[in-house]
N, C-alpha and C positions, 0 to 999 in steps of 0.2 A: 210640723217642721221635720223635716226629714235630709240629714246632711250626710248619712252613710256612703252617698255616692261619691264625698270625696276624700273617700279613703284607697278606692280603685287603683289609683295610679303606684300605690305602696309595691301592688301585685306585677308592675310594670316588669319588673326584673327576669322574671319566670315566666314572662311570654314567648314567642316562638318570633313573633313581627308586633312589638307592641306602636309601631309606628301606623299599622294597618287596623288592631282591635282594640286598642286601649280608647278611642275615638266610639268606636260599635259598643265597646263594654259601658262607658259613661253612657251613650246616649240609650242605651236600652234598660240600663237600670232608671236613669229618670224616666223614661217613656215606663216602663212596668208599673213605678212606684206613681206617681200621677194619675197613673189609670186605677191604681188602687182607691187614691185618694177622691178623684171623684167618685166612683162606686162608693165608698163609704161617706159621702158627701149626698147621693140619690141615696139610700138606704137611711141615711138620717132623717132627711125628709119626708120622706115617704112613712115611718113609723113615729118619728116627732110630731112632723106637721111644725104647726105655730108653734111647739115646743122650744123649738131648737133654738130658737132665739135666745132664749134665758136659761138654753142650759148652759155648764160653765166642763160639764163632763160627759159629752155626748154620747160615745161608745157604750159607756158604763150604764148611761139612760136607757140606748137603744134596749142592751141587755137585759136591763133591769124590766121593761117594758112584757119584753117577751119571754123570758125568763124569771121573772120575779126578782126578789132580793137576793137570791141564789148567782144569778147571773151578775147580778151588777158587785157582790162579791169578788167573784171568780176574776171581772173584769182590773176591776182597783188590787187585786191583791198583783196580778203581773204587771198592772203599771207601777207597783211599789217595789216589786222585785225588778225591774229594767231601770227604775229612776237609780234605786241601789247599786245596780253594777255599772251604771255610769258614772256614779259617785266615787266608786274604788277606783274603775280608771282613770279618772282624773287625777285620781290625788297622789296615784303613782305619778300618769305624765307631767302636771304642771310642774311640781318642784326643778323635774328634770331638766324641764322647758325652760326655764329660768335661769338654773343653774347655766345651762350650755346657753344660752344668749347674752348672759353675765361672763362668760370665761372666752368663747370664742369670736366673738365678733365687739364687746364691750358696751354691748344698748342699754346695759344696767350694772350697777356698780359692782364691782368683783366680789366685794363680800358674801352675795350669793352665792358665789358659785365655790366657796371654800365649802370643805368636807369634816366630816370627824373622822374617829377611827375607823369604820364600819362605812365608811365612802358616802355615806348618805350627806347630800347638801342642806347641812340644817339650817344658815340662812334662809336660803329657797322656803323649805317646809314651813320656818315659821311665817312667812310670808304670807304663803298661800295661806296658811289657817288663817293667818288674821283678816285678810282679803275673805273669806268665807265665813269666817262667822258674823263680818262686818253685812255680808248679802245677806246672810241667815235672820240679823236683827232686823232688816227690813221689816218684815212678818208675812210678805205676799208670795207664794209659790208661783202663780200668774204673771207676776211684775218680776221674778226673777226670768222666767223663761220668756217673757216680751223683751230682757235683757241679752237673752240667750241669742236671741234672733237677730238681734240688732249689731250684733258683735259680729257674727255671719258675715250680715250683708256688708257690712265693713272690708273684711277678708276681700269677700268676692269683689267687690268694686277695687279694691288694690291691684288680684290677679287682674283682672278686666283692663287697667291701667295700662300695667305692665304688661300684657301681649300687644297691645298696640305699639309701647314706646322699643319691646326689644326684637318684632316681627321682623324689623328687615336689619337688626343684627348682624355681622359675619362675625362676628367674634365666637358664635354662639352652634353649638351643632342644630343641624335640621330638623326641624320636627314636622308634626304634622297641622294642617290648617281646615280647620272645620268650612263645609260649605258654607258660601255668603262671603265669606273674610271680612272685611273693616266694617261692613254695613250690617252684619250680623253683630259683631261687636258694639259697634254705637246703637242698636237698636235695643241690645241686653241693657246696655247703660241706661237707657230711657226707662226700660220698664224698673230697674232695680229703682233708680232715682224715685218714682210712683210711686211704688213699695216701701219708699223709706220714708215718704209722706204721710202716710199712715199709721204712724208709730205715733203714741200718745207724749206730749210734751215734758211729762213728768221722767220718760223712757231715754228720750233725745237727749235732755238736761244733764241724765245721769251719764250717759252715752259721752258725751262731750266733754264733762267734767273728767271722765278715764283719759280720754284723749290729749286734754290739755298738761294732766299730770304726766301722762306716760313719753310728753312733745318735751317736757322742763325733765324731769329724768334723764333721758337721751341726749339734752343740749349739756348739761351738769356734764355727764360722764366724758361727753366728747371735748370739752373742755379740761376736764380735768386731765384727761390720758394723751 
């Protein structure tokens, strides 16, 4: 899973013509990062073999394979320091996400988004813990990030929505249009749709059940205000 590329558009600001390279910046980071991914997709296979099938840690394997136990060390200790500082930054951004979705636009009930002395939104915070430690009892690291992904495509299928429904906007400043236009778009939609096939039912279920809570929250709040 690799979702860093959409974080680019952040950088939009401090480009020169981001109407001209923010387009070249995305597509060359997925183009790089894909080609990475297949390379370590033939490198898998190629030192697994039949292995790869039942491993559940492949990189750590390959390592482990060629390097001994030494490697496959080295490998899990920075997947345990990069899971860690994904963990920090979340727990800074969600509260905040919350908070500012509860105050400025009302998707979630205000009480969120109140502060203490020290401005931090402790509604928010306790929120999010309870939301985490409730994923944490799960007991599956695999079944959280099958979660992780699914939440994604979620995202992406919304932006995907929303360029078709605001494309010929005037309300809206000009941007730019990736080769293909509409039929590039319905053709991502197909493949994302396939992609979301593939998600184990126990993953959908939980998937769904966020969705319907998160659908009665927003009608509650919008009601209420």
């Amino acid at each position: 899973m690799f979702t860093g590329f959409s974080l680019i558009p952040i950088a939009a600001k401090e480009m020169k013509n981001p109407g001209k390279m923010l387009p070249r910046a995305i597509l060359t980071v997925m183009l790089a990062t894909t080609a990475i991914f297949v390379l370590m997709q033939l490198v898998a296979m190629s030192v697994l073999g039949p292995g790869l099938a039942g491993s559940s840690l492949p990189v750590a394997d390959i390592f482990n394979t060629i390097l001994g136990r030494i490697g496959r060390t080295v490998i899990i200790t920075g997947m345990m320091l990069s899971i860690i500082g994904v963990a920090i930054a979340t727990s800074f951004n969600s509260p905040i996400e919350l908070a500012s979705m509860a105050r400025e636009r009302g998707f979630l009930p205000r009480e969120l988004s109140r502060t203490n002395r020290y401005g931090a939104p402790v509604g928010a915070v306790l929120l999010t813990m309870l939301i985490a430690g409730g994923l944490i009892l799960s007991g599956s690291y695999l079944f959280l990030i099958k979660l992780i992904v699914l939440s994604d495509f979620v995202q992406y299928l919304g932006t995907i929505f929303a360029s078709l429904k605001l494309r010929n906007d005037k309300t809206l400043p000009t941007g730019f249009e990736l080769p293909g236009g509409r039929w590039l778009t319905y053709l991502t939609c197909l493949v994302v749709a396939y992609l979301f096939t593939t998600f184990a039912f126990t993953t959908v279920l939980v998937g769904v059940g966020f969705a319907i809570l998160g659908t009665a929250i927003y009608s509650f709040e919008q009601r209420r205000h």
